[in-house]
DOGU-199772 format. One record per atom (N, C-alpha, C): residue number from 1; residue in three letters; chain; atom name; x, y, z. Coordinates in nm, 4 decimals, padded with zeros to 6 digits. Layout:
% DOGU-199772
(NUM, 'ALA', 'A', 'CA', (X, Y, Z))
...
***
This chain:
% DOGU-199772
(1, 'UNK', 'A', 'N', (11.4679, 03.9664, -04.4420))
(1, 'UNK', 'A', 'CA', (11.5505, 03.9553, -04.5596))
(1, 'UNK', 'A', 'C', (11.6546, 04.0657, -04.5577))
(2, 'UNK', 'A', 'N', (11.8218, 04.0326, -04.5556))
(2, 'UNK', 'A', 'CA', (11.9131, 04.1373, -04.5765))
(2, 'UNK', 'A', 'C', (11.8548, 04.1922, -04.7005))
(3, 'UNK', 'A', 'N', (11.9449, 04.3039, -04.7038))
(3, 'UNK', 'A', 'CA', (11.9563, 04.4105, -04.8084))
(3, 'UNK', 'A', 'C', (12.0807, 04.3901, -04.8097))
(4, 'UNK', 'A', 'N', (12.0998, 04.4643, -04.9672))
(4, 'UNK', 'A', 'CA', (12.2674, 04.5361, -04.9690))
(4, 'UNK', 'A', 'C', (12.2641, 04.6562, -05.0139))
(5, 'UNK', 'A', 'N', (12.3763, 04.7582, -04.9695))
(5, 'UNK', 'A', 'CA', (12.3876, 04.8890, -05.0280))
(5, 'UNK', 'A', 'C', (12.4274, 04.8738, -05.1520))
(6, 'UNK', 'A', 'N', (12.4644, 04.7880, -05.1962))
(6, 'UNK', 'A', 'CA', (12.5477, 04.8296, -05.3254))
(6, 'UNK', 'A', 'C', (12.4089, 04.7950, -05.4427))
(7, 'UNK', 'A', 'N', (12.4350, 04.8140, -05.5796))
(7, 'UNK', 'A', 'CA', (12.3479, 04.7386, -05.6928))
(7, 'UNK', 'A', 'C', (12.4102, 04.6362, -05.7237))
(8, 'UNK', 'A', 'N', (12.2897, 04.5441, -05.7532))
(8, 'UNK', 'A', 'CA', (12.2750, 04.4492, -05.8358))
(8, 'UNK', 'A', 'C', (12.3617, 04.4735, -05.9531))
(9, 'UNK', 'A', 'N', (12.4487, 04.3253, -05.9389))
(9, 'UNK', 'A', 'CA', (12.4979, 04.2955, -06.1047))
(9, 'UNK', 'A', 'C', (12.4757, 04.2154, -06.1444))
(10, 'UNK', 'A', 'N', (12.3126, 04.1381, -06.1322))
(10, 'UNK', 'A', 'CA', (12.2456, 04.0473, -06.1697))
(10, 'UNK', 'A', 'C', (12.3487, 03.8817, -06.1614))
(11, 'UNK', 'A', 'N', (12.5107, 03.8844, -06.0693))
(11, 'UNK', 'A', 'CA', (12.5685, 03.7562, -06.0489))
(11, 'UNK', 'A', 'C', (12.5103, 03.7425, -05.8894))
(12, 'UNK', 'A', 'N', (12.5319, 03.6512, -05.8430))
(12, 'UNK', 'A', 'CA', (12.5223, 03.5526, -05.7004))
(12, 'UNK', 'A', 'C', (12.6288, 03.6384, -05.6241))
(13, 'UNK', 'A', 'N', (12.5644, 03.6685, -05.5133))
(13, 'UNK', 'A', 'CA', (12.6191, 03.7515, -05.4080))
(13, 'UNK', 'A', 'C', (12.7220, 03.6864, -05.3379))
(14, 'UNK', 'A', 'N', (12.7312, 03.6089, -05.3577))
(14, 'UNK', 'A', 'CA', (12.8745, 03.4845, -05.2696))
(14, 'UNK', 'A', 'C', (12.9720, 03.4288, -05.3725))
(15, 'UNK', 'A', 'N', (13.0887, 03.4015, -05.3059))
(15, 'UNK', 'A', 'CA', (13.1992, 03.3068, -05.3839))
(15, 'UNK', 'A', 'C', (13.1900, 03.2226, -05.3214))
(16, 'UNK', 'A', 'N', (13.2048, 03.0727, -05.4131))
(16, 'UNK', 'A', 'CA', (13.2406, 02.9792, -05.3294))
(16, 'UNK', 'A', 'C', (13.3949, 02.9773, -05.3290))
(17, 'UNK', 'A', 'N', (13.4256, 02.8930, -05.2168))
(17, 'UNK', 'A', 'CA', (13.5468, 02.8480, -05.1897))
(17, 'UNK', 'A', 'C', (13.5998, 02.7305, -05.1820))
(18, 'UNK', 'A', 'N', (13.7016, 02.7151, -05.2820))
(18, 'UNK', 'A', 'CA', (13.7397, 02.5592, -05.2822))
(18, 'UNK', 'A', 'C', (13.9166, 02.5495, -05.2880))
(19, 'UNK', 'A', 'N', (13.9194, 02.5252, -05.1585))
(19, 'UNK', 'A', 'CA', (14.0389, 02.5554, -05.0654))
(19, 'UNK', 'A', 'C', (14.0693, 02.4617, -04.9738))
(20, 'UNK', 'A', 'N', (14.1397, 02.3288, -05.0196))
(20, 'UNK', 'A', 'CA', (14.1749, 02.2637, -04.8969))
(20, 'UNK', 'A', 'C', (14.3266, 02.2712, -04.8580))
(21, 'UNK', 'A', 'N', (14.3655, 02.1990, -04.7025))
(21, 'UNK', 'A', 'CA', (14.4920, 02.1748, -04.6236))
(21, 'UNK', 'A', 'C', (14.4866, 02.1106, -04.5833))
(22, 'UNK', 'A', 'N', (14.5232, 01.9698, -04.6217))
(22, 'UNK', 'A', 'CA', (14.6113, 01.8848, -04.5599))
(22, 'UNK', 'A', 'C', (14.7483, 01.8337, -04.5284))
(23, 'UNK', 'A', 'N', (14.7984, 01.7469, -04.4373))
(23, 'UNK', 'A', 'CA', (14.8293, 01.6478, -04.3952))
(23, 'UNK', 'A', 'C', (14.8986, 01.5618, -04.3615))
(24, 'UNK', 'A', 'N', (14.9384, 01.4436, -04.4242))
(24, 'UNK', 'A', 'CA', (14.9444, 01.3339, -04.4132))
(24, 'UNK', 'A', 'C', (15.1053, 01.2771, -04.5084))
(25, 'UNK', 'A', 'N', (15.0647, 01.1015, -04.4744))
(25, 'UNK', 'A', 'CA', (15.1914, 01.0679, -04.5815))
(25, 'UNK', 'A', 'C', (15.1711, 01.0412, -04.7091))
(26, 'UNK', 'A', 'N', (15.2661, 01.0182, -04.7494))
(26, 'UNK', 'A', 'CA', (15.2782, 01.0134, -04.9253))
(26, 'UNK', 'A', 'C', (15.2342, 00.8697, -04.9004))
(27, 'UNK', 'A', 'N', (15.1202, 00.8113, -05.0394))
(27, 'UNK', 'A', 'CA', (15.1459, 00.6718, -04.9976))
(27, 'UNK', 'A', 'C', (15.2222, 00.5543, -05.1173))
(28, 'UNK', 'A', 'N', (15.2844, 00.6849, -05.1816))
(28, 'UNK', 'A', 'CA', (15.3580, 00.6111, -05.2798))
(28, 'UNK', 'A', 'C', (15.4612, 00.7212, -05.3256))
(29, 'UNK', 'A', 'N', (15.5823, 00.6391, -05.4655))
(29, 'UNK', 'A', 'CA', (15.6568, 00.7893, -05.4908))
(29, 'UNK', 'A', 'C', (15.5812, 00.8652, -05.6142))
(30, 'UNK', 'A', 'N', (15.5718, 00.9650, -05.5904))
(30, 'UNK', 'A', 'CA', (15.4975, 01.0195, -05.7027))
(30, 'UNK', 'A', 'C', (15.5594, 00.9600, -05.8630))
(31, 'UNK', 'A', 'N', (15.4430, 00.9570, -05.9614))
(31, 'UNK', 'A', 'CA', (15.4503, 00.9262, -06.0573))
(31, 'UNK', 'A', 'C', (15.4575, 01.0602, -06.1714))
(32, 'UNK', 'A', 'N', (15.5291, 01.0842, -06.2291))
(32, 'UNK', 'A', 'CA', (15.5396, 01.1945, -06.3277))
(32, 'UNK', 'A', 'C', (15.5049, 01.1288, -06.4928))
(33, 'UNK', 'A', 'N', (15.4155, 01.2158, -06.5162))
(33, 'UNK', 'A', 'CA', (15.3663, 01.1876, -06.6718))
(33, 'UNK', 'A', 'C', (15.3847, 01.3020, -06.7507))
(34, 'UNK', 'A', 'N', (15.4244, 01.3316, -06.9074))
(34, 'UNK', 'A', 'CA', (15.4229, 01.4377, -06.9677))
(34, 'UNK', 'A', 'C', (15.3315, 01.4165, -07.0601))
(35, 'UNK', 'A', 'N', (15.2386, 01.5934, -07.0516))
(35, 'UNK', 'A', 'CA', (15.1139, 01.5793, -07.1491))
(35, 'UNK', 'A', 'C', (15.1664, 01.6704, -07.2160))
(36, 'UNK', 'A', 'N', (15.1259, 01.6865, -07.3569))
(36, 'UNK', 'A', 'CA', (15.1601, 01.7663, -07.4415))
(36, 'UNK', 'A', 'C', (15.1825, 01.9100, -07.3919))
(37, 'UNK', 'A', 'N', (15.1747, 01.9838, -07.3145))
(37, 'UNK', 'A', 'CA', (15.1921, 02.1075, -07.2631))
(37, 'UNK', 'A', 'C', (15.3138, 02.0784, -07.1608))
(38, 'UNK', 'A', 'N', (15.3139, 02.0123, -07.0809))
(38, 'UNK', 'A', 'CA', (15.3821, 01.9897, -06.9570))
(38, 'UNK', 'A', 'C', (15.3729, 01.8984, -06.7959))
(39, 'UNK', 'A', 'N', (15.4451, 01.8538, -06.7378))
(39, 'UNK', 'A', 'CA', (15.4276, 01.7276, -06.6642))
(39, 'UNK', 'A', 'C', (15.3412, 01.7444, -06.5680))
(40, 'UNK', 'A', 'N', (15.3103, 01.6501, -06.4859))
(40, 'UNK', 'A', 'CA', (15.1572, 01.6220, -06.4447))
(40, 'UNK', 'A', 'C', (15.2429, 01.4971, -06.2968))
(41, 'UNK', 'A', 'N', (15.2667, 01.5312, -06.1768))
(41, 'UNK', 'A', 'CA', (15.2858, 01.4582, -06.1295))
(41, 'UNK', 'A', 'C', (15.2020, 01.3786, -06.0392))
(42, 'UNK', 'A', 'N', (15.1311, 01.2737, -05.9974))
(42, 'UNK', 'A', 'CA', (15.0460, 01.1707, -05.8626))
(42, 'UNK', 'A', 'C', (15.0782, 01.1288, -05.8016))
(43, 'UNK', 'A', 'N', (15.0246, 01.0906, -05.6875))
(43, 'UNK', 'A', 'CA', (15.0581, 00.9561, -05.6057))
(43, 'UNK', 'A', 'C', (14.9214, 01.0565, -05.4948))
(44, 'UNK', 'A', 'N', (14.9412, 00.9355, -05.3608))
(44, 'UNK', 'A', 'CA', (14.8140, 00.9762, -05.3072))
(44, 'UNK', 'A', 'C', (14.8917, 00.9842, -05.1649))
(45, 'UNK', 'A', 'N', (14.7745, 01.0764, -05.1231))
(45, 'UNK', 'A', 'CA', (14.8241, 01.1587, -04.9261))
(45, 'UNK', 'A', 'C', (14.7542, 01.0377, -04.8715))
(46, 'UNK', 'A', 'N', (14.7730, 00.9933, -04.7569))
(46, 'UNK', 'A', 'CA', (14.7188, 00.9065, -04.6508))
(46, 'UNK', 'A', 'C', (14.6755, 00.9914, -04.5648))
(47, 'UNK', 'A', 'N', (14.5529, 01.0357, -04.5312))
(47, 'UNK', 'A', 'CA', (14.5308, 01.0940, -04.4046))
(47, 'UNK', 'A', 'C', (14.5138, 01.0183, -04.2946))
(48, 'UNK', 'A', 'N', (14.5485, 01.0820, -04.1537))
(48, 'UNK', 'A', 'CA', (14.4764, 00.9725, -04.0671))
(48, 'UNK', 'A', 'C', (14.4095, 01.0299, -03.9798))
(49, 'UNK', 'A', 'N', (14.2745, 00.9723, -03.9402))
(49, 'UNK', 'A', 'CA', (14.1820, 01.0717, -03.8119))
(49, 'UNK', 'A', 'C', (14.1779, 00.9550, -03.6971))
(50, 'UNK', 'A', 'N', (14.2144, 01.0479, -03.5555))
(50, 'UNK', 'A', 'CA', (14.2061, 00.9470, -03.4681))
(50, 'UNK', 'A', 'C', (14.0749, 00.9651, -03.4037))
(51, 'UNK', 'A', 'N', (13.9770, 00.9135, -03.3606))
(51, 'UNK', 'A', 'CA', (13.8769, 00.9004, -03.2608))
(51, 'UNK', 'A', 'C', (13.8057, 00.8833, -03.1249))
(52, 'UNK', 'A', 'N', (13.7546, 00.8525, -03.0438))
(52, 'UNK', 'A', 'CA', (13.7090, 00.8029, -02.9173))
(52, 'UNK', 'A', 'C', (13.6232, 00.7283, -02.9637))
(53, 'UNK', 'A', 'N', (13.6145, 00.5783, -02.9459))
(53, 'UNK', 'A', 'CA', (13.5015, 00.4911, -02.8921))
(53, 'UNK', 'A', 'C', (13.4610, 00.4160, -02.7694))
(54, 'UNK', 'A', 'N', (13.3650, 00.3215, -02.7556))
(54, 'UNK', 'A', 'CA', (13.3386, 00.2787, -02.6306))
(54, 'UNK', 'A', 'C', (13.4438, 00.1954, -02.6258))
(55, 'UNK', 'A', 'N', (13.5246, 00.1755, -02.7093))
(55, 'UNK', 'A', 'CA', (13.5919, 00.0059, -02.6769))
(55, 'UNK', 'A', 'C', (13.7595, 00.0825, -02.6754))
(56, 'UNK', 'A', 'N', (13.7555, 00.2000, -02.6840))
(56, 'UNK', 'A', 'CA', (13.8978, 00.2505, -02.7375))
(56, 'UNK', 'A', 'C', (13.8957, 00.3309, -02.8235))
(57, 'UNK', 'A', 'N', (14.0404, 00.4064, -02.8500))
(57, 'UNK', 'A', 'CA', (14.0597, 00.4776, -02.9249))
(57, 'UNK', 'A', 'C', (14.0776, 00.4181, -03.1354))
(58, 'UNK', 'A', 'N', (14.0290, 00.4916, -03.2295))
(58, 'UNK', 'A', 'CA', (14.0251, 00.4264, -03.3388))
(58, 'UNK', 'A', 'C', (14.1040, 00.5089, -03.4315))
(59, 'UNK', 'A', 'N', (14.1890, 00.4290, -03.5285))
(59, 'UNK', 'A', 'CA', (14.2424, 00.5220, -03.6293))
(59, 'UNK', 'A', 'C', (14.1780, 00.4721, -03.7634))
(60, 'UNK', 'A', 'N', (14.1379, 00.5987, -03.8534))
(60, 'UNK', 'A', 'CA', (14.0771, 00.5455, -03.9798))
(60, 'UNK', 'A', 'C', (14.1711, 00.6318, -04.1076))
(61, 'UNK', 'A', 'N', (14.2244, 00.5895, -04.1592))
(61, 'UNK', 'A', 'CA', (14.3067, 00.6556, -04.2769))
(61, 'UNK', 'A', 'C', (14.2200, 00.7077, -04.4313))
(62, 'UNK', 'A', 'N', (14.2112, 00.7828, -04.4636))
(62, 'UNK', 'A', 'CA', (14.1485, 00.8361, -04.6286))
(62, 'UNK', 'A', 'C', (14.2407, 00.8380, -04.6917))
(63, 'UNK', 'A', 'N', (14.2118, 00.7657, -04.8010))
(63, 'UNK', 'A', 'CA', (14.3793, 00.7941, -04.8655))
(63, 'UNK', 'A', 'C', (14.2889, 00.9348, -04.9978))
(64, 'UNK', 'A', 'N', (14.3468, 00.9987, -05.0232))
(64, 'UNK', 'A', 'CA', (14.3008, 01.1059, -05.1212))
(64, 'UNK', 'A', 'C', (14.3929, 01.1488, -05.2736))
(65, 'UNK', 'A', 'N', (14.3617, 01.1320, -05.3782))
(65, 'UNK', 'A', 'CA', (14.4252, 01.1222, -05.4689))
(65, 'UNK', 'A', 'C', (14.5110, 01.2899, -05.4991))
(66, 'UNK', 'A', 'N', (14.6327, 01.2939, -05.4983))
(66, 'UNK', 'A', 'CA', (14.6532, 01.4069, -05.5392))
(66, 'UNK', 'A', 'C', (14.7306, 01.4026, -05.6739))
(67, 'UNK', 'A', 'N', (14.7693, 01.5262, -05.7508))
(67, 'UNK', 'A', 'CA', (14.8032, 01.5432, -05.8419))
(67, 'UNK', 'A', 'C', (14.8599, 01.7295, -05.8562))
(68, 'UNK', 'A', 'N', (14.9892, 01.7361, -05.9254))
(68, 'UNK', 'A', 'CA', (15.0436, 01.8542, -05.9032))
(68, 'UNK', 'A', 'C', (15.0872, 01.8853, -06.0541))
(69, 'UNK', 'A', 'N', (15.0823, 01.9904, -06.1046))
(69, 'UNK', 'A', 'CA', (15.1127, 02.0456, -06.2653))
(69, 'UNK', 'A', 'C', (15.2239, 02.0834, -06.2833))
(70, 'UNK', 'A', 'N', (15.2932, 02.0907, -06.3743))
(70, 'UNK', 'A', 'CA', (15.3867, 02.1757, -06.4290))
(70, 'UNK', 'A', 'C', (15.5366, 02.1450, -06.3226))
(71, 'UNK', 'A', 'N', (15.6360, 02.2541, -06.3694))
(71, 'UNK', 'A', 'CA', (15.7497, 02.2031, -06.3390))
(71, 'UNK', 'A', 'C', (15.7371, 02.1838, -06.1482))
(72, 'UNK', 'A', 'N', (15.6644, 02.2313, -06.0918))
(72, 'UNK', 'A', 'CA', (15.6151, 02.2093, -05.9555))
(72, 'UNK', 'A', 'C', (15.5921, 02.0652, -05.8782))
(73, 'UNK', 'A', 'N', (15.5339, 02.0016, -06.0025))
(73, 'UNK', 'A', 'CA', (15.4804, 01.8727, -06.0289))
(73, 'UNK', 'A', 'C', (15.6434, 01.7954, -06.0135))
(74, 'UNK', 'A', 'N', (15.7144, 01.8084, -06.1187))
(74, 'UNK', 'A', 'CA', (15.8353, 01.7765, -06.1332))
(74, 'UNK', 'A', 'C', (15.9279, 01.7884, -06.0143))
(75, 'UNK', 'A', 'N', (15.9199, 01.9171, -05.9633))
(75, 'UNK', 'A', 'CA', (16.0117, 01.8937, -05.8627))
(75, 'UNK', 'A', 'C', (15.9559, 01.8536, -05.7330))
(76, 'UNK', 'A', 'N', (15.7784, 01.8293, -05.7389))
(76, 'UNK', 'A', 'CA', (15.7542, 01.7493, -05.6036))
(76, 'UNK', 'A', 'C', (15.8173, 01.5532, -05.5714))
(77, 'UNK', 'A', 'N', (15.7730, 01.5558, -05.7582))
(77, 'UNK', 'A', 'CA', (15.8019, 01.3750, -05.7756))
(77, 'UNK', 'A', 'C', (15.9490, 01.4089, -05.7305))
(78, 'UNK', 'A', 'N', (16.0693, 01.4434, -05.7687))
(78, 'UNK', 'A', 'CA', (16.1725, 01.4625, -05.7257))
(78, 'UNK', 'A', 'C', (16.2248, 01.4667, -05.5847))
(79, 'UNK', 'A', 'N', (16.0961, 01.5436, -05.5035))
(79, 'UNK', 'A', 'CA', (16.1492, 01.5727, -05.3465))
(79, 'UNK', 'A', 'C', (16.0488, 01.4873, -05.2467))
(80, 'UNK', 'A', 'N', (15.9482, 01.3855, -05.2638))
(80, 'UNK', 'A', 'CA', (15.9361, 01.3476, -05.1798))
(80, 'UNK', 'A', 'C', (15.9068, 01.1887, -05.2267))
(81, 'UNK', 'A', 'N', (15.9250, 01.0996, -05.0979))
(81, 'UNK', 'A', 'CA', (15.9003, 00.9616, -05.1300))
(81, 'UNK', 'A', 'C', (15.8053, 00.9177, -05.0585))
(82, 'UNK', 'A', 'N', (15.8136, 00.8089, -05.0940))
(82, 'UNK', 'A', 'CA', (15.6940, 00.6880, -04.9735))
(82, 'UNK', 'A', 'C', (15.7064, 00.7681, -04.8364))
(83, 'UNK', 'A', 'N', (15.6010, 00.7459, -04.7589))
(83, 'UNK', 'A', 'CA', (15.6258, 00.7142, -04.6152))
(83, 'UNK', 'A', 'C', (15.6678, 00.9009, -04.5836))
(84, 'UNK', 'A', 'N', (15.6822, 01.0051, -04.6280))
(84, 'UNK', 'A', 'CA', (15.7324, 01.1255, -04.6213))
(84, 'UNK', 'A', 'C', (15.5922, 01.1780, -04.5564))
(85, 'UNK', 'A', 'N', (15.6344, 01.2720, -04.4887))
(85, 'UNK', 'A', 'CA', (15.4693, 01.3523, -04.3936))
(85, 'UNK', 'A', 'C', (15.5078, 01.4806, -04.4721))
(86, 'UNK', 'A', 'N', (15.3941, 01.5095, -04.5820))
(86, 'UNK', 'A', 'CA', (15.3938, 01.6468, -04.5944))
(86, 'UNK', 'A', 'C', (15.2558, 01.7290, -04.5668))
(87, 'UNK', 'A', 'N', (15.2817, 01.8462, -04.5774))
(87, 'UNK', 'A', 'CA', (15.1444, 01.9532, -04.5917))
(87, 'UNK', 'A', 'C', (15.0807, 01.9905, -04.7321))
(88, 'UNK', 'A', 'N', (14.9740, 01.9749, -04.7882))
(88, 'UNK', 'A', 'CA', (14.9920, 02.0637, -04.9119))
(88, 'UNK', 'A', 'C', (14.8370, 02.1341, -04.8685))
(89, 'UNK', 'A', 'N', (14.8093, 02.2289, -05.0101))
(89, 'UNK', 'A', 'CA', (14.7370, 02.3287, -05.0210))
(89, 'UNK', 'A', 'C', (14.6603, 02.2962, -05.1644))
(90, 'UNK', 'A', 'N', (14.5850, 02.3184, -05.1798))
(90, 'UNK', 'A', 'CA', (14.5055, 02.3110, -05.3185))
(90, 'UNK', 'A', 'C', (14.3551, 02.3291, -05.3252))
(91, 'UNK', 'A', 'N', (14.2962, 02.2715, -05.4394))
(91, 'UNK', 'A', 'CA', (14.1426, 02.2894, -05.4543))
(91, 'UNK', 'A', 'C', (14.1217, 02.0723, -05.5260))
(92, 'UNK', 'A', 'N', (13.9976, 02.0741, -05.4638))
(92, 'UNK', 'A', 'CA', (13.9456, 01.9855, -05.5332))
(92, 'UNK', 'A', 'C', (13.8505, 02.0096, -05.6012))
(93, 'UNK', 'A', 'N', (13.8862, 01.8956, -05.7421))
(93, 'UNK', 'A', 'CA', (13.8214, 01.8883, -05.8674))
(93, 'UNK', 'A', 'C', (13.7759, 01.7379, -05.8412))
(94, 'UNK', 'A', 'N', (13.6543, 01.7420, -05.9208))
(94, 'UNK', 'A', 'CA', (13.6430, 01.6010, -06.0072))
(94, 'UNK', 'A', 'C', (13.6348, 01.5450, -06.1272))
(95, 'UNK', 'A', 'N', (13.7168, 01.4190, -06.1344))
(95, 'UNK', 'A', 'CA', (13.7586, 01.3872, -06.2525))
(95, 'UNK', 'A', 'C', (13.6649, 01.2349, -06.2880))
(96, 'UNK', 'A', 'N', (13.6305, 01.2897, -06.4277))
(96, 'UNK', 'A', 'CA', (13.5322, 01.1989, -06.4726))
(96, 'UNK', 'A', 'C', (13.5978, 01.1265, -06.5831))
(97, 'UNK', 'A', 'N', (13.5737, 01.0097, -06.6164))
(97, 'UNK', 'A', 'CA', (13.5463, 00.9041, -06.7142))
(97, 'UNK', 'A', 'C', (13.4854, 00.8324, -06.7679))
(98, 'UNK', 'A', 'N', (13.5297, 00.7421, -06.8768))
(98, 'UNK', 'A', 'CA', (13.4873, 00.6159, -06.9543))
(98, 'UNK', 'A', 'C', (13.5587, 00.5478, -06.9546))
(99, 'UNK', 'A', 'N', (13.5484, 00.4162, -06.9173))
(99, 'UNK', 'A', 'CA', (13.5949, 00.3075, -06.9407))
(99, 'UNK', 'A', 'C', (13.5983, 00.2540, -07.1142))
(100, 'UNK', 'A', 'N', (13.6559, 00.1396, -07.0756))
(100, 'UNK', 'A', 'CA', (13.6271, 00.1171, -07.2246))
(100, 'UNK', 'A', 'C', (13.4903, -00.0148, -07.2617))
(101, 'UNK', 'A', 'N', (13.4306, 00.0034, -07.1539))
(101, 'UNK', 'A', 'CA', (13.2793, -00.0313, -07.1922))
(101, 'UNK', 'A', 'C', (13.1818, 00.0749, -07.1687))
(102, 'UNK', 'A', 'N', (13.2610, 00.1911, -07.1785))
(102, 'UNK', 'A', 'CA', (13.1927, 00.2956, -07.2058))
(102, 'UNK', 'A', 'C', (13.0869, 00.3200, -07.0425))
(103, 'UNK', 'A', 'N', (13.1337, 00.3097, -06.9654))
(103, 'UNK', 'A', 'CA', (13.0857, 00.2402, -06.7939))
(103, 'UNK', 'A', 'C', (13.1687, 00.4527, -06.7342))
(104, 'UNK', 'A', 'N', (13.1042, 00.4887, -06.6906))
(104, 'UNK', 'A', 'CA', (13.0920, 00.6548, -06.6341))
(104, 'UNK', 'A', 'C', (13.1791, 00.6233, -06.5156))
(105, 'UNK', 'A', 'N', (13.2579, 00.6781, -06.4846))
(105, 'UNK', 'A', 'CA', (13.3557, 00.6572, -06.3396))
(105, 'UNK', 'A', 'C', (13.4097, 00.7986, -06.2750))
(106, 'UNK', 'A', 'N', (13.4120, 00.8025, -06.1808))
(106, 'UNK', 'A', 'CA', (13.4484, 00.9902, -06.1376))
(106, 'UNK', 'A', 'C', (13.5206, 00.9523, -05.9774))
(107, 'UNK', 'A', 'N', (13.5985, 01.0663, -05.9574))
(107, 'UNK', 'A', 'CA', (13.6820, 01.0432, -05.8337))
(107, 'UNK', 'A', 'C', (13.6975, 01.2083, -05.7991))
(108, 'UNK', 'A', 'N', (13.6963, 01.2319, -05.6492))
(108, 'UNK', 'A', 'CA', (13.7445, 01.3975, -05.6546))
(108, 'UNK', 'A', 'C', (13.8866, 01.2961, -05.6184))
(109, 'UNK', 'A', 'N', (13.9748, 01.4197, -05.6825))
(109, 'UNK', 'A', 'CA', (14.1349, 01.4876, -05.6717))
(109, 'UNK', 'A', 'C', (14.1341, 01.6154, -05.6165))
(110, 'UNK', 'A', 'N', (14.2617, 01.5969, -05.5678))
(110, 'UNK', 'A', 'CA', (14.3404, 01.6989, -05.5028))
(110, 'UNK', 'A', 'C', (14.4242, 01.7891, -05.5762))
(111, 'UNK', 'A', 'N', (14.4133, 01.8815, -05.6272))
(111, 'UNK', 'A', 'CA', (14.4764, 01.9370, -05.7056))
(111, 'UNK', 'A', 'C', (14.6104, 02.0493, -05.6376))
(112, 'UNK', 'A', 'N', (14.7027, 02.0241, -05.6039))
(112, 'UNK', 'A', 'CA', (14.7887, 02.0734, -05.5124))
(112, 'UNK', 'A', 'C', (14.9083, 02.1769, -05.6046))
(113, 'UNK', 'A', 'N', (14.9150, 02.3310, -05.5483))
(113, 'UNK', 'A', 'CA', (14.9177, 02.4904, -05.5616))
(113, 'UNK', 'A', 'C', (15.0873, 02.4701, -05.5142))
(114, 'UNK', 'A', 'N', (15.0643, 02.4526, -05.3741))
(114, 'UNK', 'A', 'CA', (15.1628, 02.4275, -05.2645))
(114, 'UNK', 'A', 'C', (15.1832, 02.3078, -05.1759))
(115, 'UNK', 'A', 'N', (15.3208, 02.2771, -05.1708))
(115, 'UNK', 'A', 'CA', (15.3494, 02.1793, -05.0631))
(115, 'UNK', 'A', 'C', (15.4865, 02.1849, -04.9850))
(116, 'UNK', 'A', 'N', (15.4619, 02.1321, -04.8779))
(116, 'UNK', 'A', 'CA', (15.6125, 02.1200, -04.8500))
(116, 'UNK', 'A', 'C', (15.6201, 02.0208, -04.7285))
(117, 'UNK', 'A', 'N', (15.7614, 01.9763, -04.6917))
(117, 'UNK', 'A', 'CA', (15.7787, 01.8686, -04.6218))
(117, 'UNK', 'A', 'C', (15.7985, 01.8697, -04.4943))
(118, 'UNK', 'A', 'N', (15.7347, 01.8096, -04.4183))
(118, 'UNK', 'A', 'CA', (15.7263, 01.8141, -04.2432))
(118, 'UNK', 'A', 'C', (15.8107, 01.7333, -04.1786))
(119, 'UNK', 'A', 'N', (15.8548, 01.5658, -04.2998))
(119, 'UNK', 'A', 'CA', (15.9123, 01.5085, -04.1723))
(119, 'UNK', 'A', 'C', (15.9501, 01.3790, -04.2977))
(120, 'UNK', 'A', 'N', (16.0980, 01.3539, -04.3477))
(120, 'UNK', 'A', 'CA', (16.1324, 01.2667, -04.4506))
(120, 'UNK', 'A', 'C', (16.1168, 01.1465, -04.3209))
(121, 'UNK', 'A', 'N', (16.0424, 00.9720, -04.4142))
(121, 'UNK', 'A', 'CA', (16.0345, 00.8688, -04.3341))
(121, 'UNK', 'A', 'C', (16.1839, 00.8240, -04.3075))
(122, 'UNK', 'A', 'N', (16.1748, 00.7321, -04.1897))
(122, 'UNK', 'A', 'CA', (16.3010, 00.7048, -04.1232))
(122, 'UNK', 'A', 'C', (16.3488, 00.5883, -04.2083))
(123, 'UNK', 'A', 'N', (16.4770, 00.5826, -04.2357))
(123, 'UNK', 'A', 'CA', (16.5656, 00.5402, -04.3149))
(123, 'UNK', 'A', 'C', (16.4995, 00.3475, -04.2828))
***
């Protein structure tokens, strides 16, 4: 069993980390919504992973929901479109619901800090 030099402050000796980087293309143009504080922009990254199988090589795409805050948000819906290859940076959350039969529904999101653009799609 480690030790530590230091004392106890009766919290958990580790941070977690919730830190992702991806990717991929836009798979739509972002959508901008305003919530009472300030805008809220979506649309979703396409990732793609390529593979080795016996029969050939395979491509499988994730599409991953992202979402960006504030005037950041605004000027991402602004700067990128369909089909655009960007990078971003963020943490994932999950976002829970109700339907309106009252039916529990949850999705992780991408909650994106930073982004920027690698490669606008060809005209």
């Amino acid at each position: 069993m480690a030790t530590s030099s230091q004392p106890s402050t009766g919290q958990k000796p580790w941070n977690d980390i919730n830190e992702s980087k991806l990717a991929g293309r836009v798979g739509g143009k972002p959508e901008v919504r305003i919530t009472t504080t300030h805008p809220v922009a979506t649309t979703t990254l396409y990732v793609t992973n390529e593979y080795d199988t016996t029969s050939g090589r395979k491509k499988k795409v994730t599409r991953v929901p992202i979402i960006m805050h504030g005037e950041k948000g605004a000027a991402f819906a602004m700067d990128v479109n369909k089909g655009d290859k960007i990078l971003v940076k963020g943490r994932m959350q999950e976002n829970v619901w109700k339907d309106q039969e009252e039916k529990a529904h949850s999705r992780l999101e991408l909650v994106v800090f930073e982004y920027s653009v690698l490669a606008k799609k060809a005209a």
